[in-house]
PDB file of N, H, CA, C and O in Angstrom:
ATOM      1  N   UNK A   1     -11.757  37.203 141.169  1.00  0.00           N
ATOM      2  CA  UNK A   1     -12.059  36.469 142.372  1.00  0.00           C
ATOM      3  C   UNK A   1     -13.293  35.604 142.127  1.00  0.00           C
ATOM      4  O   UNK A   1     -14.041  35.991 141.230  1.00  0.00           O
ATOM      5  N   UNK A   2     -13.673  34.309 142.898  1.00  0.00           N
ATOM      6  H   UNK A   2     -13.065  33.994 143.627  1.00  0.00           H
ATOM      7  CA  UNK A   2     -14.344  33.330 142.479  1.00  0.00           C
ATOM      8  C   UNK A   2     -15.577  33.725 143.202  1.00  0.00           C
ATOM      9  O   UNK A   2     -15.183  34.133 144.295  1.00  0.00           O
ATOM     10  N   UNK A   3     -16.819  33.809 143.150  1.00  0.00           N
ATOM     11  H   UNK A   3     -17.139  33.478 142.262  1.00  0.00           H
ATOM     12  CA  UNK A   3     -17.761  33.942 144.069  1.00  0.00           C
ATOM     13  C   UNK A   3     -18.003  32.858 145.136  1.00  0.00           C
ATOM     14  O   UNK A   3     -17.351  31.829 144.958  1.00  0.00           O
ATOM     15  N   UNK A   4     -18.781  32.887 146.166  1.00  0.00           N
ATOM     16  H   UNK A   4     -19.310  33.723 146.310  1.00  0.00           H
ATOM     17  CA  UNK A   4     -18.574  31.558 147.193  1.00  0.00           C
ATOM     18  C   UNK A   4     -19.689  30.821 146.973  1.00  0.00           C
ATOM     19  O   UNK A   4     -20.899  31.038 147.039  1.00  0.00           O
ATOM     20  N   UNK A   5     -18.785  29.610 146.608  1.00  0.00           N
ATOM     21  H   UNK A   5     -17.802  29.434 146.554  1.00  0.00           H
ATOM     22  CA  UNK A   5     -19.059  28.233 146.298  1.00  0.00           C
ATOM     23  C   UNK A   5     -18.222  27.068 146.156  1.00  0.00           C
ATOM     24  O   UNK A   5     -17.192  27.005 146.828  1.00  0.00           O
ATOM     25  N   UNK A   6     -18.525  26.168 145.393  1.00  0.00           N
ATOM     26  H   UNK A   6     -19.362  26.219 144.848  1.00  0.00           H
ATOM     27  CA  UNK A   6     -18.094  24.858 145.718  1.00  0.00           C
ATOM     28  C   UNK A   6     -17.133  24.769 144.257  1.00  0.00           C
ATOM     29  O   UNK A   6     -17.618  25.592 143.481  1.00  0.00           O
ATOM     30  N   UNK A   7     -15.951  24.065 143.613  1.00  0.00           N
ATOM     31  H   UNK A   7     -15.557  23.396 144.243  1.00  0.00           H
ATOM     32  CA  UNK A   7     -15.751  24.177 142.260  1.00  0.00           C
ATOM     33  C   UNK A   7     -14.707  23.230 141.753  1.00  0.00           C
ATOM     34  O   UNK A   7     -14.197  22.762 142.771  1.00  0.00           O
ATOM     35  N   UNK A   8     -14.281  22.847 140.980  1.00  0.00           N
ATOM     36  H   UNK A   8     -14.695  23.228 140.153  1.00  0.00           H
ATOM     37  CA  UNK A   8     -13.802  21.307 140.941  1.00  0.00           C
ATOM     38  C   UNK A   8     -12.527  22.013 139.983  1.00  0.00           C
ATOM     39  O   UNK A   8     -12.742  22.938 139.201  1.00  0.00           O
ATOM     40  N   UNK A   9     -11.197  21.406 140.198  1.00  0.00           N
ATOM     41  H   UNK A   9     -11.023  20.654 140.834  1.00  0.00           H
ATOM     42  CA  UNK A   9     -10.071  21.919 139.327  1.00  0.00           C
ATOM     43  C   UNK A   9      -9.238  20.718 139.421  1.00  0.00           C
ATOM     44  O   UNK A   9      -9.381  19.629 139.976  1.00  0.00           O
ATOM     45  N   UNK A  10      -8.252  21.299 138.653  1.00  0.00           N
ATOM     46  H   UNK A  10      -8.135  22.184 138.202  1.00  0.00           H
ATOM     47  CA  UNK A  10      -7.347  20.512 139.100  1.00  0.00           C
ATOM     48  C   UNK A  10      -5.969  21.563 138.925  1.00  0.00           C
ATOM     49  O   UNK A  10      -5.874  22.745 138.595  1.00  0.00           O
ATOM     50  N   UNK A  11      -4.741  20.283 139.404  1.00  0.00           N
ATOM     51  H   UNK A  11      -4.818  19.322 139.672  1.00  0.00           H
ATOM     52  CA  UNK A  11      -3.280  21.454 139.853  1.00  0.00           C
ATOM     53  C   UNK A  11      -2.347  21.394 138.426  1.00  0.00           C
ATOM     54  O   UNK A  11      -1.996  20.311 137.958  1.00  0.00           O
ATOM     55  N   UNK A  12      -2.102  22.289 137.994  1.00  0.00           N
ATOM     56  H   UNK A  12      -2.387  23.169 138.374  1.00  0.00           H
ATOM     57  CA  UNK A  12      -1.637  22.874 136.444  1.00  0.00           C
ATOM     58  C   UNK A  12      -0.102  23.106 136.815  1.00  0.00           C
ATOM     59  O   UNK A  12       0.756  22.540 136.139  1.00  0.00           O
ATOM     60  N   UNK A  13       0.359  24.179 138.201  1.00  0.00           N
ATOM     61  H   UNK A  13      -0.339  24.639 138.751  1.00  0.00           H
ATOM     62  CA  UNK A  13       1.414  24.218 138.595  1.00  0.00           C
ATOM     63  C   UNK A  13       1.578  24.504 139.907  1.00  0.00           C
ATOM     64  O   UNK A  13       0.591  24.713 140.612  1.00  0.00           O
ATOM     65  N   UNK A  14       3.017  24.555 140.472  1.00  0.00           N
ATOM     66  H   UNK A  14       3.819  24.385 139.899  1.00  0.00           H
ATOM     67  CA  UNK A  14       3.410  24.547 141.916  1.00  0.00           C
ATOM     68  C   UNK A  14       4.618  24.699 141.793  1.00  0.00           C
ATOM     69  O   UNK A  14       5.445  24.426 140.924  1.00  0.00           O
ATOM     70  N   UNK A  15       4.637  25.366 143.178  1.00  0.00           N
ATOM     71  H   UNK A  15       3.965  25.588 143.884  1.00  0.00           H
ATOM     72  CA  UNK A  15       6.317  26.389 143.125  1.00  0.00           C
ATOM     73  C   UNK A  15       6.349  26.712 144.698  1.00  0.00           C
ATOM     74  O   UNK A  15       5.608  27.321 145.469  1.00  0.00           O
ATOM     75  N   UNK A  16       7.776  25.889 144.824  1.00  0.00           N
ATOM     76  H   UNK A  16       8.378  25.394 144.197  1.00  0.00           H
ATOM     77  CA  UNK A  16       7.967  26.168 146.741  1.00  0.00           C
ATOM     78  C   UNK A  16       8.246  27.944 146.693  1.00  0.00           C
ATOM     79  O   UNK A  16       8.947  28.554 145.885  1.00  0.00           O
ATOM     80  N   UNK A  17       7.437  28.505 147.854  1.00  0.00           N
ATOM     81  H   UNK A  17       6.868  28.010 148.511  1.00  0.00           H
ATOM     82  CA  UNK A  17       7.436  30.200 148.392  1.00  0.00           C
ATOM     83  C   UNK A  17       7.733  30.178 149.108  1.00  0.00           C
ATOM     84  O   UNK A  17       7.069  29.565 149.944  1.00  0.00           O
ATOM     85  N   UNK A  18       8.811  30.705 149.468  1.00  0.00           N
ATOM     86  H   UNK A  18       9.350  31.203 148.788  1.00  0.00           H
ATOM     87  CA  UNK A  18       9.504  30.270 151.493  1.00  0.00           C
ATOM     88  C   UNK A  18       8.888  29.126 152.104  1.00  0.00           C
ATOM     89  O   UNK A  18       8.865  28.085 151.446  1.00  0.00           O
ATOM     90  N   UNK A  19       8.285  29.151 153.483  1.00  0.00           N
ATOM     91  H   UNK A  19       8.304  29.996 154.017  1.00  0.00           H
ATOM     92  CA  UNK A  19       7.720  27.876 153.459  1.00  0.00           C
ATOM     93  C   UNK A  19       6.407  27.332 153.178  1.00  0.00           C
ATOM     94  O   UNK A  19       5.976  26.441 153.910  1.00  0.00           O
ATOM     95  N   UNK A  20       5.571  27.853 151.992  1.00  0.00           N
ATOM     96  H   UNK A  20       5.921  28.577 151.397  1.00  0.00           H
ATOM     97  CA  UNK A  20       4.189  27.537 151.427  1.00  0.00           C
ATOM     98  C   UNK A  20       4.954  27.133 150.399  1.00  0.00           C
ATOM     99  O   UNK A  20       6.172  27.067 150.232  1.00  0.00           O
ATOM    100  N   UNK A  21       3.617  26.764 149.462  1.00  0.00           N
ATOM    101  H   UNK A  21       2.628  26.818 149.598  1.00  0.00           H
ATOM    102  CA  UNK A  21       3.340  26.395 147.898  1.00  0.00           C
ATOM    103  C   UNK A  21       2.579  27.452 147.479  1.00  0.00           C
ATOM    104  O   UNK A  21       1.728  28.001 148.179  1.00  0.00           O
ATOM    105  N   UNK A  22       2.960  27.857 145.970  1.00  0.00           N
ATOM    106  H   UNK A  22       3.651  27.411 145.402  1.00  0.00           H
ATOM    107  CA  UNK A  22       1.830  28.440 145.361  1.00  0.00           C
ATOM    108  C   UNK A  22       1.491  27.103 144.176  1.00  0.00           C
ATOM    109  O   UNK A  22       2.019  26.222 143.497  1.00  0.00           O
ATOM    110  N   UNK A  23       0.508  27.589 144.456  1.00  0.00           N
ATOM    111  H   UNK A  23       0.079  28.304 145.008  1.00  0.00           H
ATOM    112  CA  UNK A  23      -0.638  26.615 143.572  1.00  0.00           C
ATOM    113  C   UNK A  23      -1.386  26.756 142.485  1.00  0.00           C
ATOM    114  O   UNK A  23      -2.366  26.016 142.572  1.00  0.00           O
ATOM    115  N   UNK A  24      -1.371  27.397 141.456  1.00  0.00           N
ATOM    116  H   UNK A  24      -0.575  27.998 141.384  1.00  0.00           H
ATOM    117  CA  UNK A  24      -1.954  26.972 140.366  1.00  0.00           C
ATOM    118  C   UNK A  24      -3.150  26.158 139.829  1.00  0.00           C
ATOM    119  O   UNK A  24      -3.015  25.044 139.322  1.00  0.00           O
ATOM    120  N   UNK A  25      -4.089  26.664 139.946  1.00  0.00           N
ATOM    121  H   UNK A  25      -4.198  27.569 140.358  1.00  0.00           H
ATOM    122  CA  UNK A  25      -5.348  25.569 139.718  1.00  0.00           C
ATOM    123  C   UNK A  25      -6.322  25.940 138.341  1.00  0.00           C
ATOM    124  O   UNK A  25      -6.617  27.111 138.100  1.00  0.00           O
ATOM    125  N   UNK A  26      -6.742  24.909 137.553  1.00  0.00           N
ATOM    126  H   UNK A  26      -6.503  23.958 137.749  1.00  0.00           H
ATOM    127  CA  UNK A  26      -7.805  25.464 136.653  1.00  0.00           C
ATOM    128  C   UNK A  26      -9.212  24.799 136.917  1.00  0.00           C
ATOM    129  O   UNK A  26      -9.406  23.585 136.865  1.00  0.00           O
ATOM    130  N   UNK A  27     -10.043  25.626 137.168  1.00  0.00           N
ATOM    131  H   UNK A  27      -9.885  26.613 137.210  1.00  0.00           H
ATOM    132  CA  UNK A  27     -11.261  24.586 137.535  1.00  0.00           C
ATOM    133  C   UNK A  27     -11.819  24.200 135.737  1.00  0.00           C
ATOM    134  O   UNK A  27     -11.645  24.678 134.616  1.00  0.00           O
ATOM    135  N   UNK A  28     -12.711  22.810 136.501  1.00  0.00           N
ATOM    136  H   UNK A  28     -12.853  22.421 137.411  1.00  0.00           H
ATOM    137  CA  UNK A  28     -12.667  21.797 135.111  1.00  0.00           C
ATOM    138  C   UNK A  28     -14.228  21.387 134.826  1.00  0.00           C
ATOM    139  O   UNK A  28     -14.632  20.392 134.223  1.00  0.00           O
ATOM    140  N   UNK A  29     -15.336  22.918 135.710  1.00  0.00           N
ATOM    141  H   UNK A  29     -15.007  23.725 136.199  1.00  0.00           H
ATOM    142  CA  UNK A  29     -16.896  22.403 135.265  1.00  0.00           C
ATOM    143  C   UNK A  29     -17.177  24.012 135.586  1.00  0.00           C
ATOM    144  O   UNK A  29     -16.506  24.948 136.020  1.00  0.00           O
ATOM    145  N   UNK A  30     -18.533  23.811 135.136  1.00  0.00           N
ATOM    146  H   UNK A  30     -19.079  23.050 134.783  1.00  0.00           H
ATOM    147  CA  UNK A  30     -19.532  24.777 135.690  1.00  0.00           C
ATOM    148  C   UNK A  30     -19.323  26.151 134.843  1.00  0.00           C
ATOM    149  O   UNK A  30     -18.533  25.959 133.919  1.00  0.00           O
ATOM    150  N   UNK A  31     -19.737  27.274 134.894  1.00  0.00           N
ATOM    151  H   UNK A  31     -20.378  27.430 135.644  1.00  0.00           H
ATOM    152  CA  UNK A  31     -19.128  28.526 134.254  1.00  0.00           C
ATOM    153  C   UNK A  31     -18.170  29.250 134.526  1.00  0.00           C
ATOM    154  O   UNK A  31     -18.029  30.368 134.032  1.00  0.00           O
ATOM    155  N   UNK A  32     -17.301  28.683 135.419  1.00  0.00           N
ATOM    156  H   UNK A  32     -17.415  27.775 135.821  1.00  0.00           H
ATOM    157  CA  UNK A  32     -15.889  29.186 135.447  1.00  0.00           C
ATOM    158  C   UNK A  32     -14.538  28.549 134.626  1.00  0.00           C
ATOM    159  O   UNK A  32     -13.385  28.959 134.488  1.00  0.00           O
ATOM    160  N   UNK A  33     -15.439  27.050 134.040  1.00  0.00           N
ATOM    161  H   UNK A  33     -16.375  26.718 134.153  1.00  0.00           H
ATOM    162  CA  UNK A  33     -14.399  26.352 133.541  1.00  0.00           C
ATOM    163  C   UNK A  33     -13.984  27.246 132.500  1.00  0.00           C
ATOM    164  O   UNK A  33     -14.533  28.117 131.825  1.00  0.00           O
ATOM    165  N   UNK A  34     -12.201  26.474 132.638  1.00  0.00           N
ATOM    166  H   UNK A  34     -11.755  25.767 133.187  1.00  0.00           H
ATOM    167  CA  UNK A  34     -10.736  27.193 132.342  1.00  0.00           C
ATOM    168  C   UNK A  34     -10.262  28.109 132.987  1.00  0.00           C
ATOM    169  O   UNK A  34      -9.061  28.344 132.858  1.00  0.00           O
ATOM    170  N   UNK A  35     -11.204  29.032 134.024  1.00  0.00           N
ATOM    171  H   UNK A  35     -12.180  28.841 134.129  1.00  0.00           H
ATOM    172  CA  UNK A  35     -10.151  29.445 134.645  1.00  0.00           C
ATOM    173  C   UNK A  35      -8.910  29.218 135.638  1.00  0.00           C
ATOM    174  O   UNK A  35      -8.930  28.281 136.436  1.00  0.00           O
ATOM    175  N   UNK A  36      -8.145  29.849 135.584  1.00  0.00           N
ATOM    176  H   UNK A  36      -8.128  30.611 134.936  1.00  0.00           H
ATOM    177  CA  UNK A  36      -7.150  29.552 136.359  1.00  0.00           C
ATOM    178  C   UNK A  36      -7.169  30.393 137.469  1.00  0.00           C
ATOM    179  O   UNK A  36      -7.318  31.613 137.520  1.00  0.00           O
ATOM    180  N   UNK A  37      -6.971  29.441 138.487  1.00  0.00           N
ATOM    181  H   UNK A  37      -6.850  28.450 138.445  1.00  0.00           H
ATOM    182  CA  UNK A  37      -6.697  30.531 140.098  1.00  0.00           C
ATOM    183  C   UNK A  37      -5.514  30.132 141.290  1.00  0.00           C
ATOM    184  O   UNK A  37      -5.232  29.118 141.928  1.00  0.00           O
ATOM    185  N   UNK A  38      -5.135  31.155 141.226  1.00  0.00           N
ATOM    186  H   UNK A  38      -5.364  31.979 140.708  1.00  0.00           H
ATOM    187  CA  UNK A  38      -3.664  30.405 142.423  1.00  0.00           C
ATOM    188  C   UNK A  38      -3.928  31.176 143.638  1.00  0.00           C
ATOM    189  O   UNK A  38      -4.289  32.344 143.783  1.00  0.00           O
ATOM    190  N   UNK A  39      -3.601  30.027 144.675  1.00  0.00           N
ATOM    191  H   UNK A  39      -3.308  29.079 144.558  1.00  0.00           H
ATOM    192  CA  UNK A  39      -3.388  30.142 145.895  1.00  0.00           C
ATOM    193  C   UNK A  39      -2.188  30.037 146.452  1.00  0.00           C
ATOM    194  O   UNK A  39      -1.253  29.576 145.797  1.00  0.00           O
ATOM    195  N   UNK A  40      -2.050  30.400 147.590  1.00  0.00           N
ATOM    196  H   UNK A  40      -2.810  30.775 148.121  1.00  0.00           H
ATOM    197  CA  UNK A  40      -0.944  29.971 148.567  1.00  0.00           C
ATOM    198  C   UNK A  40      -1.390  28.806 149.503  1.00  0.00           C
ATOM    199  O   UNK A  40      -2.334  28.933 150.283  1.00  0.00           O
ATOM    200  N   UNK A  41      -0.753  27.813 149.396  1.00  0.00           N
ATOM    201  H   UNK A  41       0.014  27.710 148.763  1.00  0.00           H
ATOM    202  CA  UNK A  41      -0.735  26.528 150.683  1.00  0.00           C
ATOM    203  C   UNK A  41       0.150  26.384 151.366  1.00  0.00           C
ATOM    204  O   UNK A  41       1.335  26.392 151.033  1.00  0.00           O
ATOM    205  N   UNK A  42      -0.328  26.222 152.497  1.00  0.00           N
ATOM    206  H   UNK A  42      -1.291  26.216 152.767  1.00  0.00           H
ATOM    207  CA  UNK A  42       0.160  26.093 153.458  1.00  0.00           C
ATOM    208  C   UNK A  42       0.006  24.682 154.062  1.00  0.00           C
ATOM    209  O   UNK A  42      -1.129  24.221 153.946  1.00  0.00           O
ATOM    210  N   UNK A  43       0.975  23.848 154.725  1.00  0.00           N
ATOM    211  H   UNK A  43       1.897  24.223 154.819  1.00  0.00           H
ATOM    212  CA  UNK A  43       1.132  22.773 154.989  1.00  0.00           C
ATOM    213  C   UNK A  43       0.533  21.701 154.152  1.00  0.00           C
ATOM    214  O   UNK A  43      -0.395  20.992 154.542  1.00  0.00           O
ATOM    215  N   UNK A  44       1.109  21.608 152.965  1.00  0.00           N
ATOM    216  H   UNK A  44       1.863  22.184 152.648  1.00  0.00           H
ATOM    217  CA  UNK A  44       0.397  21.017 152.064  1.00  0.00           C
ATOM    218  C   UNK A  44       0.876  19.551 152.300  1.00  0.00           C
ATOM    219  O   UNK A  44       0.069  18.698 151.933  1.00  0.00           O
ATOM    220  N   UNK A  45       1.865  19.171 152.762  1.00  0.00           N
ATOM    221  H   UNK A  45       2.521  19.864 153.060  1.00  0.00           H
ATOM    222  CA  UNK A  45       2.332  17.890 153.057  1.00  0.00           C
ATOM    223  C   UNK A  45       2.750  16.843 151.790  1.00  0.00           C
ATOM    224  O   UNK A  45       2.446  15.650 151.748  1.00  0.00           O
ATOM    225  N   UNK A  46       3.434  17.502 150.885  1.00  0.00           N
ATOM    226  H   UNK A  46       3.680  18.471 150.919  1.00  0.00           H
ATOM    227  CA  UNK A  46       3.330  16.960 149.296  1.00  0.00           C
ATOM    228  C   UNK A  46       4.549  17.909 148.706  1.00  0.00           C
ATOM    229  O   UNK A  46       4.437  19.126 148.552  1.00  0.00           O
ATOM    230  N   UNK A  47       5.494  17.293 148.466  1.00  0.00           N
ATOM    231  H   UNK A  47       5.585  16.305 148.591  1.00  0.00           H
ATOM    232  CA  UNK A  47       6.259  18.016 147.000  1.00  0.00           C
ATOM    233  C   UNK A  47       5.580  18.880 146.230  1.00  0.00           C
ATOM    234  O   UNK A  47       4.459  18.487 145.908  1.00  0.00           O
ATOM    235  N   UNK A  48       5.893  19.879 145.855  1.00  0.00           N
ATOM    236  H   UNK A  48       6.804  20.198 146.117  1.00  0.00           H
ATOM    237  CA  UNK A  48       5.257  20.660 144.691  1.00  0.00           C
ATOM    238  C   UNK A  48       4.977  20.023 143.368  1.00  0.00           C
ATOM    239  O   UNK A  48       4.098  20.285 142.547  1.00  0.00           O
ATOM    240  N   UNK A  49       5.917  19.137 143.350  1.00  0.00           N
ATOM    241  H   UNK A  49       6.631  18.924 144.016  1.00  0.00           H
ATOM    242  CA  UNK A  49       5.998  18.854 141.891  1.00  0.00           C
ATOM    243  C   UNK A  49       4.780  17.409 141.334  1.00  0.00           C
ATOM    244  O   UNK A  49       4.137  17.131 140.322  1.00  0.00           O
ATOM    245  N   UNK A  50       5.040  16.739 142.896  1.00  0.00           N
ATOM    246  H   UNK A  50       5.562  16.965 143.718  1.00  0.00           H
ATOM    247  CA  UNK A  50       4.323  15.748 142.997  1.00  0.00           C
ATOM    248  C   UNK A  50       3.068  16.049 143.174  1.00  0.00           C
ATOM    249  O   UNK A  50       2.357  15.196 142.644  1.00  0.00           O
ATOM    250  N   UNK A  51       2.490  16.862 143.672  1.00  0.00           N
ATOM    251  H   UNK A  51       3.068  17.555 144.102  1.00  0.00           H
ATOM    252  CA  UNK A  51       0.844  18.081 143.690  1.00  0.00           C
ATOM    253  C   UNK A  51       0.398  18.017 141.854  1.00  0.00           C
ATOM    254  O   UNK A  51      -0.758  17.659 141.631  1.00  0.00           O
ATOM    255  N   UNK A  52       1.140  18.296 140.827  1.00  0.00           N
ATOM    256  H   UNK A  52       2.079  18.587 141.008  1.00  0.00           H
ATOM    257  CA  UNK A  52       0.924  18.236 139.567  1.00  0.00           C
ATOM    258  C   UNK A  52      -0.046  17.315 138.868  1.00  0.00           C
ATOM    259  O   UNK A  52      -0.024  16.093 139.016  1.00  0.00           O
ATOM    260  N   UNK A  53      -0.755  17.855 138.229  1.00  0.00           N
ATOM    261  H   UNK A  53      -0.773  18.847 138.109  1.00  0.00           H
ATOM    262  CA  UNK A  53      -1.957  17.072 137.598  1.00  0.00           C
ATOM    263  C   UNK A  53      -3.197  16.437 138.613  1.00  0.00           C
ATOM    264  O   UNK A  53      -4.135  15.685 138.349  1.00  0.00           O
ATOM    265  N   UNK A  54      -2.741  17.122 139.954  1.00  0.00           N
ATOM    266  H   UNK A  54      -1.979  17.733 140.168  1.00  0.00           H
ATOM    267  CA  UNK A  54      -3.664  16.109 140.687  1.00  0.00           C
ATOM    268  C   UNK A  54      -5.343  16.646 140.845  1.00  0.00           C
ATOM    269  O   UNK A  54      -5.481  17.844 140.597  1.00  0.00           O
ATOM    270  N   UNK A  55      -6.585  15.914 141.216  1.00  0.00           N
ATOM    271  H   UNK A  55      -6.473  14.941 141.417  1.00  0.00           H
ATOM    272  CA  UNK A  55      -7.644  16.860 141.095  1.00  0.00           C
ATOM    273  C   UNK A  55      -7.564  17.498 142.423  1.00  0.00           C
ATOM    274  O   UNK A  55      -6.872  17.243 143.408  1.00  0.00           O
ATOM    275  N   UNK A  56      -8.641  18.582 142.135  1.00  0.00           N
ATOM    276  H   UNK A  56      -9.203  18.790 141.334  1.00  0.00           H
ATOM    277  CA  UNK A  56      -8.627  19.399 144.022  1.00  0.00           C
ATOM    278  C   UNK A  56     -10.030  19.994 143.658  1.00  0.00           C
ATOM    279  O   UNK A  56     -10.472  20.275 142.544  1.00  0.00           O
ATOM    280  N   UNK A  57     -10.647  20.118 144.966  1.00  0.00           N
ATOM    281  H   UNK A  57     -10.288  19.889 145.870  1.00  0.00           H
ATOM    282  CA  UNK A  57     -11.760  21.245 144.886  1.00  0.00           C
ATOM    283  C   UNK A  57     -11.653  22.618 145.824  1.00  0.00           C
ATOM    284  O   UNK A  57     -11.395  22.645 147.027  1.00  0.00           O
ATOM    285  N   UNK A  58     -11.845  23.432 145.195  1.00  0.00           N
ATOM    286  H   UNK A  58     -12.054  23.410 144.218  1.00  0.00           H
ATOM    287  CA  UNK A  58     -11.845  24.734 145.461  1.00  0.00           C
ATOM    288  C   UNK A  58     -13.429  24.815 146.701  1.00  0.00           C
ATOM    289  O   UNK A  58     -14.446  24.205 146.372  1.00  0.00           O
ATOM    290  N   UNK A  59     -13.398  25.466 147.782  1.00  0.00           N
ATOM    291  H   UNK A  59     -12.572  25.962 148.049  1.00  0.00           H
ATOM    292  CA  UNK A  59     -14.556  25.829 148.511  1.00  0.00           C
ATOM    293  C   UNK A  59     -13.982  27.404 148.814  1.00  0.00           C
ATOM    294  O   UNK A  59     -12.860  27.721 149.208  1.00  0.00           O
ATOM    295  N   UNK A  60     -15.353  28.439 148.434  1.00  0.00           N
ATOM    296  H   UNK A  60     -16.264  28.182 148.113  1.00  0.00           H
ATOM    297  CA  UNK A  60     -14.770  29.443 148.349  1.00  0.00           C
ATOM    298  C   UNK A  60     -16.068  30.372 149.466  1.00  0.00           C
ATOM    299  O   UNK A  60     -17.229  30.577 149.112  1.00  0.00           O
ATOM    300  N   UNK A  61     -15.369  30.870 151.025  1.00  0.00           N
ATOM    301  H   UNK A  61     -14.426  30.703 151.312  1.00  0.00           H
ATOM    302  CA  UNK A  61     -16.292  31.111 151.633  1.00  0.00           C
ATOM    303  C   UNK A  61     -16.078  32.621 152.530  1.00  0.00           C
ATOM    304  O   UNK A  61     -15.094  32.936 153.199  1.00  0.00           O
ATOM    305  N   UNK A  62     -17.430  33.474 152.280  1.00  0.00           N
ATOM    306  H   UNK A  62     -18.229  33.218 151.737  1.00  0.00           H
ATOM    307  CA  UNK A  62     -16.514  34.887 152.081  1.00  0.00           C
ATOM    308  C   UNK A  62     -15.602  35.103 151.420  1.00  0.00           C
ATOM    309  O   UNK A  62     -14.693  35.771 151.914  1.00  0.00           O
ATOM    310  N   UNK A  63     -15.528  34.792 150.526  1.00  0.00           N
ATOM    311  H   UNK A  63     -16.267  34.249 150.125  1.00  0.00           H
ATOM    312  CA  UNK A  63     -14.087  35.288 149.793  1.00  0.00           C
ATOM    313  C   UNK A  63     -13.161  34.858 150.174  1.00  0.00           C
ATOM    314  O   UNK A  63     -12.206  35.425 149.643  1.00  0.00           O
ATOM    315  N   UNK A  64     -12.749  33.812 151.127  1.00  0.00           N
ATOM    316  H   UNK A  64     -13.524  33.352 151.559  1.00  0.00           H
ATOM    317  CA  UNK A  64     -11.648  33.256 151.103  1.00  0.00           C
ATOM    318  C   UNK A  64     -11.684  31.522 150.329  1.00  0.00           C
ATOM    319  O   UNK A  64     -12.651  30.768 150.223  1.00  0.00           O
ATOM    320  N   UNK A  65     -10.635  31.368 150.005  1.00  0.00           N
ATOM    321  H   UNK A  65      -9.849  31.980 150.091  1.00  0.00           H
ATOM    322  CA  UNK A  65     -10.487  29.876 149.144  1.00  0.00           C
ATOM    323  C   UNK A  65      -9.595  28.686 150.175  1.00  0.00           C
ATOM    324  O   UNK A  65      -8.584  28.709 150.877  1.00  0.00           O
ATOM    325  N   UNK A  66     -10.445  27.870 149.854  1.00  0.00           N
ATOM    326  H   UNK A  66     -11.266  27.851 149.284  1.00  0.00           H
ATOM    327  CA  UNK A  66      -9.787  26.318 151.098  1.00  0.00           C
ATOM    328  C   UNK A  66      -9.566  25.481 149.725  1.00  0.00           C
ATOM    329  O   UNK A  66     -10.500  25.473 148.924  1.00  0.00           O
ATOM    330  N   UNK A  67      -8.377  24.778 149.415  1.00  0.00           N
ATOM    331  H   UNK A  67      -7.618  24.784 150.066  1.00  0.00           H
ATOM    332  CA  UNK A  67      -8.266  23.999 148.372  1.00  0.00           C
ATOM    333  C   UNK A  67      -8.286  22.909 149.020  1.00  0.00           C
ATOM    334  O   UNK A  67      -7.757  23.084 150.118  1.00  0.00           O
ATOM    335  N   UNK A  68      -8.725  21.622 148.838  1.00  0.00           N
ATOM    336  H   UNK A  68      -9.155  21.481 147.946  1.00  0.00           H
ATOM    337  CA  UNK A  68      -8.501  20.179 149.103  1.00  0.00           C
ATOM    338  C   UNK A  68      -8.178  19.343 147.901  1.00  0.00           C
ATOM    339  O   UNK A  68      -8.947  19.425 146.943  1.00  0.00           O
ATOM    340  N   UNK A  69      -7.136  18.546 147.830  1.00  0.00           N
ATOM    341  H   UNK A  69      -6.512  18.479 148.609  1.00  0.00           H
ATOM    342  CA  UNK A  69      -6.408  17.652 146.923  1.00  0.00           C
ATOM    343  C   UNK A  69      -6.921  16.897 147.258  1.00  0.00           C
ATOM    344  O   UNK A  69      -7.060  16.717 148.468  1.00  0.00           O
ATOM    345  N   UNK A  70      -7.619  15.835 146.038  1.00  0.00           N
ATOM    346  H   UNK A  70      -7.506  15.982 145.055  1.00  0.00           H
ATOM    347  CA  UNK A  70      -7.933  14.564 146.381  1.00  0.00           C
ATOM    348  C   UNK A  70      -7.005  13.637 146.105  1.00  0.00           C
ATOM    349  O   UNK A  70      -5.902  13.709 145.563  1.00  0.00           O
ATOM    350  N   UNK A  71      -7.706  12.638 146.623  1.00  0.00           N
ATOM    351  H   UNK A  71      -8.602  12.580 147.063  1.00  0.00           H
ATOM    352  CA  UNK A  71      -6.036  11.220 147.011  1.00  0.00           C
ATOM    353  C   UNK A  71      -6.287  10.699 145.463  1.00  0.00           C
ATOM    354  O   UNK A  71      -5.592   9.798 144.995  1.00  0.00           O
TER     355      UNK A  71
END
């Protein structure tokens, strides 16, 4: 689990889950870089497939994770 903070990745893979995405992310700075962390999204508004390679930042607060895809 990521401690809470701020963390820069990007999307590696994606796979429709009933009606979410799981998400696949590797962050790409700081001392977590390479890891990989997947989430579940919800209303992601995007193809799974089309989500691929894109950047996102991870905000991680209490222990829960908010991903945002950038345009």
């Amino acid at each position: 689990m990521l401690a809470d903070g701020t963390y820069d990745a990007i999307v590696v893979d994606a796979e429709d889950i009933d009606d979410d995405v799981r998400l696949e992310l590797t962050i790409t700075a700081g001392p977590n870089k390479g890891e990989v962390v997947a989430v579940r999204a919800t209303n992601l508004g995007l193809d799974p497939i089309s989500a691929l390679g894109i950047p996102a930042r991870i905000v991680v607060t209490h222990g829960e994770p908010h991903v945002a895809l950038e345009p």
